[in-house]
N, C-alpha and C positions, 0 to 999 in steps of 0.2 A: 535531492535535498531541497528544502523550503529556503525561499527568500530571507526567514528571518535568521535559520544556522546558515545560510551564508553570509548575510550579514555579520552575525555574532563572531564566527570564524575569520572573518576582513577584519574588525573591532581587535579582535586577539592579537592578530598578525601586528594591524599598524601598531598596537601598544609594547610590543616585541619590538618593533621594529625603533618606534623613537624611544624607548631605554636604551636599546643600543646604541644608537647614534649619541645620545646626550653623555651616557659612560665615555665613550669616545670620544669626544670633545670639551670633555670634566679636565679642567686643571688638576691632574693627581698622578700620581709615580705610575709608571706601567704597570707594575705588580698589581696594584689595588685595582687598576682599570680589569685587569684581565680577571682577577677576582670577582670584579662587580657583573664580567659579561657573562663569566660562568654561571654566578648565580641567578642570571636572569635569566640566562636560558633554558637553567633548570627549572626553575620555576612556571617559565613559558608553554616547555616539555609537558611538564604535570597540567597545566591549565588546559591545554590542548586534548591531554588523554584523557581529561575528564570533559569535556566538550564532545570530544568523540564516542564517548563511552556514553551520555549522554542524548546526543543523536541516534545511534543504533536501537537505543532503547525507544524513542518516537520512532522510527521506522522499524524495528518489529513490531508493538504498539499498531502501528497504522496497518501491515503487514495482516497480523492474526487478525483484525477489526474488516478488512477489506473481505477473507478469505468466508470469514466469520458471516457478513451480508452477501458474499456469494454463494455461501451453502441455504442460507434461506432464500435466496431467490431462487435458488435450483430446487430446491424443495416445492416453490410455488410453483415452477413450471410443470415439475412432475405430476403433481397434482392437479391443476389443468389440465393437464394432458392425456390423464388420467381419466379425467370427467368428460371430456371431449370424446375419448374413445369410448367411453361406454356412448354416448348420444351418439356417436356415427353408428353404432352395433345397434342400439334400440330403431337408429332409422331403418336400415338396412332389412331388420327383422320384419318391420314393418312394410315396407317396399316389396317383399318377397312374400306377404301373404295376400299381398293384391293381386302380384303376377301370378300365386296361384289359385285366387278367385277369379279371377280373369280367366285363367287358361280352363277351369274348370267349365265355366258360363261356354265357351268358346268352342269344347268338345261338346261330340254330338253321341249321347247314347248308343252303344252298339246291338 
């Protein structure tokens, strides 16, 4: 998770956190206080699941986007590697018809 959803997430908590506290210390009949914590925290609930529903969606996002720049880099390398072998083979072709100018020069007519 990124520094800023956790931030965001801290932000959510503390404002959860001091409604409750302040319901709590509200001059008001219990009933109404327990009414106010329920509804904060439902409310808190749903903030939360849409923060988190929210983040999943940036890290899928970031997820398919990473996998996405590793398939074309794997594509560059095959392809590299591709041309590389064919130049080891063009060398090689070439190295072998020296050794057999060479061996030819080198036999002696019989």
């Amino acid at each position: 998770m990124s520094n800023s959803s956790n931030t965001i997430v801290g932000l959510l908590a503390g404002t959860v956190i001091g409604a409750t506290l302040g319901v709590l210390f509200a001059p008001d009949k219990g009933e109404k206080t327990r009414q106010r914590i329920s509804e904060e925290a439902l409310a808190a609930k749903d903030k939360m699941a849409e923060k988190a529903s929210e983040i999943k969606a940036q890290v899928s996002s970031t997820v398919i986007d990473s996998k996405e720049s590793l398939d074309i880099q794997l594509d560059k390398v095959v392809s590299n590697v591709s041309h590389k072998a064919q130049d080891v083979i063009a060398t090689l072709e070439n190295k072998l018809k020296e050794l057999k100018d060479k061996s030819k020069k080198l036999q002696k007519p019989a």
